[in-house]
Residue, then its C-alpha position, 0 to 999 in steps of 0.5 A: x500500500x502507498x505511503x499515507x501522510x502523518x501530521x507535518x511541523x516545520x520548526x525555524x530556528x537562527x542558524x548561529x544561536x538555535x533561537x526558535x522563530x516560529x513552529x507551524x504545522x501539528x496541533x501539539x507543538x514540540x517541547x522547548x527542550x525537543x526542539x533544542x535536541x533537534x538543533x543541537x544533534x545538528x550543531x554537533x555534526x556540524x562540529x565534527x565536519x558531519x552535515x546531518x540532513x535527515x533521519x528515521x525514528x523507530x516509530x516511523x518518524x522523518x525528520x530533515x534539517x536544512x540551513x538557509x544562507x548560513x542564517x535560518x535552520x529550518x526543520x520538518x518533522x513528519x510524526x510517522x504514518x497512519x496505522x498500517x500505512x507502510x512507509x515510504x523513505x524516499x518519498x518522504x524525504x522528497x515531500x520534506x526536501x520540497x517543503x523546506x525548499x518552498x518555506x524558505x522560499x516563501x518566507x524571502x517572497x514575504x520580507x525578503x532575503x536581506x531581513x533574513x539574512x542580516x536579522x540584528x533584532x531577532x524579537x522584531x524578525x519573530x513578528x515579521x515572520x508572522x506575515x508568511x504564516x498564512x502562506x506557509x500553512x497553506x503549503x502545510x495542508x492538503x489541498x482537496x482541489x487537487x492544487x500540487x504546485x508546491x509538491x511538482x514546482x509546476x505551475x497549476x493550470x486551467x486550460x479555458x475554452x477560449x484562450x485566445x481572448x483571455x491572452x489578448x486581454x492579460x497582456x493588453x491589461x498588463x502592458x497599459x499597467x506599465x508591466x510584462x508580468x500579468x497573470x489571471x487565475x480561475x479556482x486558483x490556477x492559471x487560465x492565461x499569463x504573459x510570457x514575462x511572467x512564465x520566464x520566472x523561476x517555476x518555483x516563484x510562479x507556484x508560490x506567487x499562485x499560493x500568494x493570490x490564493x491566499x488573498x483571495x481567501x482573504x475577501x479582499x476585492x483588490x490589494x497593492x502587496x510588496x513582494x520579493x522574488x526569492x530567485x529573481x529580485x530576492x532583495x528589491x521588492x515589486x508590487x503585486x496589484x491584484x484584482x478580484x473580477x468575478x469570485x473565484x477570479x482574480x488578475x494580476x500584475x508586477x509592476x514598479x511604482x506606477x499605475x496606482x492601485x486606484x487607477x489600475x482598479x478604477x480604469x483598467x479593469x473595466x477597460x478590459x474585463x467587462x467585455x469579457x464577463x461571460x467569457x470568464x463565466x465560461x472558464x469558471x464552468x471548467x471549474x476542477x475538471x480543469x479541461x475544456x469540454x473539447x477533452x473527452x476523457x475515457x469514463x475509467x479515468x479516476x484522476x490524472x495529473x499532466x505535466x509538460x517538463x518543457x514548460x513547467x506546467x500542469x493541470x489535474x483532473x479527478x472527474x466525479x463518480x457515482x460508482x460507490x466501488x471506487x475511491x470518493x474524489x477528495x481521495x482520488x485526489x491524495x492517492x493522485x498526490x500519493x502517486x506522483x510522490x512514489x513516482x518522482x522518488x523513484x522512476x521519473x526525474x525532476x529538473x529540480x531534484x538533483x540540480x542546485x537549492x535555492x541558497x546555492x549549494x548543490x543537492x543530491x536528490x533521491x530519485x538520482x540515487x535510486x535511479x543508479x541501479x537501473x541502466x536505462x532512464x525509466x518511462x513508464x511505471x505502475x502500481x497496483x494498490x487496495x483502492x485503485x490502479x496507477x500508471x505513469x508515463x514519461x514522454x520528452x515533454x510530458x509526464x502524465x500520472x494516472x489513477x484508474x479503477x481495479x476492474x481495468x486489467x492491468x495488461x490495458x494501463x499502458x493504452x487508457x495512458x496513452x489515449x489520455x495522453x493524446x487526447x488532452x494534447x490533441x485537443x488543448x496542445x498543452 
């Protein structure tokens, strides 16, 4: 059976003192003197020329230590899995390396990386920190929307009806803003953005997504919010003017000084999205399925999640089902989740994983390490489990991952995968 998730808690500390910054994550927050353990296991390694990076606990526990440009130690801590969940190490660590990746990485977007870095008042950074949490916590919980950015570092995508006239409209809309970043988000995925904004590191592209989200979430009609771009702009702040259209609709842009939020608000949005109301309606009707009805998808599709490595963008799908036999669609959704976990541990690269970290130091990812015992590069993969059937598939420009139901022989995963395959393609050329 497939790994299940236990509660995750991050843990930050100063990296020179072990002063604890802030906890986030399970309801029962870890002892003082825990959390002193923690830091100080790893401050001995470090003493004797050893960098401690993760560890196992008898009772199934992980934990993964990482030090942020030699000033913020941060810390996940996963209390083990679900009773007879039968754990999976190297997926673990994956989930966690990523967390902590994407932690640091939210906390630099929020205050930037010169208040982390150069910290003199440590009181003053706890409450500074406390404008990430929002973010932070989003990346700590499951998204049932089938929301993944955080985990792939690709950017979650909706592909509208009619993409031709939202292009047109972000771009004229960003460019009469004095900007070439515009993005507009329907359910908290990108429907159109300009192609400044896809030059940006994948990594910020998923974490300035969370951002709207997150304002979203917070009723706000329309908001003017410094931001910093952890590996493009990590100490110059820009401003993020965004603009709620219809709920569950929001656009956006990084500008400098100019327009106003007043303006921007007042004139442009009118200018250019009013006409487009119905258009707009029509992509708020693709609502999860996240493809337009031009895709016709096979009726033993449970779920599927689509990446293009090229681009670095995804869209996921779980289309409803009343058969009482197969998983309910919030659980379609974490086993989808679960899946792309066990496969990108193990069988399919990642750009990212063996690559360079965000503070510059190389990291050896886990699928590299178990990819050296195969002599080939793996393409496809499956997995049979209590509740479903999962088949991956790797192309040179998509990888595609599949959940269909246990009544599909298994010797048939291989065709359902490459007729979903071609069928998405073919009808949306992502």
């Amino acid at each position: 059976m497939m790994l299940q998730d236990g509660s995750t808690q991050i843990l930050c500390l100063t990296a020179s003192s072990g002063v604890p910054l802030f906890t986030r994550g399970a309801r029962k927050q870890l002892p003082f003197s825990v959390i002193g353990s923690l830091n100080g296991v790893h401050m001995f390694g470090c003493g004797q020329g050893v960098e401690l990076s993760a560890c196992q606990t008898d009772g199934g526990g992980r934990l993964v230590w990482r030090v942020f440009m030699d000033s913020v130690m941060l810390i996940a801590v996963n209390g083990g899995h679900k009773a007879g969940g039968g754990g999976d190490v190297k997926g673990d660590e994956l989930f966690l390396r990523r967390l902590l990746e994407n932690v640091w990485s939210v906390m630099v977007l929020v205050l930037g990386q010169d208040e982390l870095v150069n910290a003199r008042n440590v009181e003053r950074l706890k409450r500074d920190l406390r404008a990430c949490f929002g973010l932070i916590d989003q990346l700590l919980e499951e998204r049932p929307g089938g929301i993944m950015g955080n985990l792939t570092h690709c950017a979650d995508c909706l592909l509208p009806p009619k993409p031709a006239l939202l292009q047109e409209a972000v771009e004229g809309f960003t460019q009469s803003a004095d900007s070439e970043f515009g993005c507009l988000t329907v359910h908290g995925r990108i429907a159109a953005a300009t192609e400044k904004w896809w030059r940006l590191a994948p990594q910020e592209v998923v974490l300035l997504s969370a951002l709207m989200r997150t304002l979203s979430a917070a009723g706000l009609s329309s908001c003017d919010y410094p931001v910093f771009l952890p590996q493009g702009s990590p100490t110059v702040a820009h401003r993020l003017l965004r603009f709620k259209l219809l709920p569950g609709v929001d656009v956006c842009v990084l500008c400098g000084p100019t327009p106003s939020l007043h303006k921007a608000g007042s004139s442009l949005v009118r200018q250019f999205w009013s006409p487009l109301a119905e258009t707009l309606r029509d992509c708020l009707g693709v609502g999860e399925r996240c493809l337009p009805g031009s895709v016709s998808l096979r009726p033993d599709v449970l779920a599927l999640l689509l990446i293009n490595c090229e681009s670095r963008r995804s869209v996921s799908c779980a289309p409803p089902c009343g058969d009482p036999a197969v998983p309910s669609r919030p659980r379609c959704w974490e086993l989808l989740r679960l899946f792309y976990i066990f496969a990108a541990s193990r069988y399919f690269s990642q750009e990212e994983m063996p690559g360079t970290s965000t503070d510059g130091k190389s990291v050896r990812g886990t699928a590299e390490d178990f990819a050296l015992g195969f002599p080939h590069q793996p393409l496809q993969c499956y997995l049979v489990t209590e509740e479903c059937k999962c088949y991956g598939l790797q192309t040179p420009q998509h990888q595609l991952f599949l959940l269909t139901p246990l009544s599909v022989p298994t010797f048939a995963l291989r065709s359902v995968a490459t007729q979903t395959l071609s069928a998405v393609t073919a009808a949306t050329g992502f």
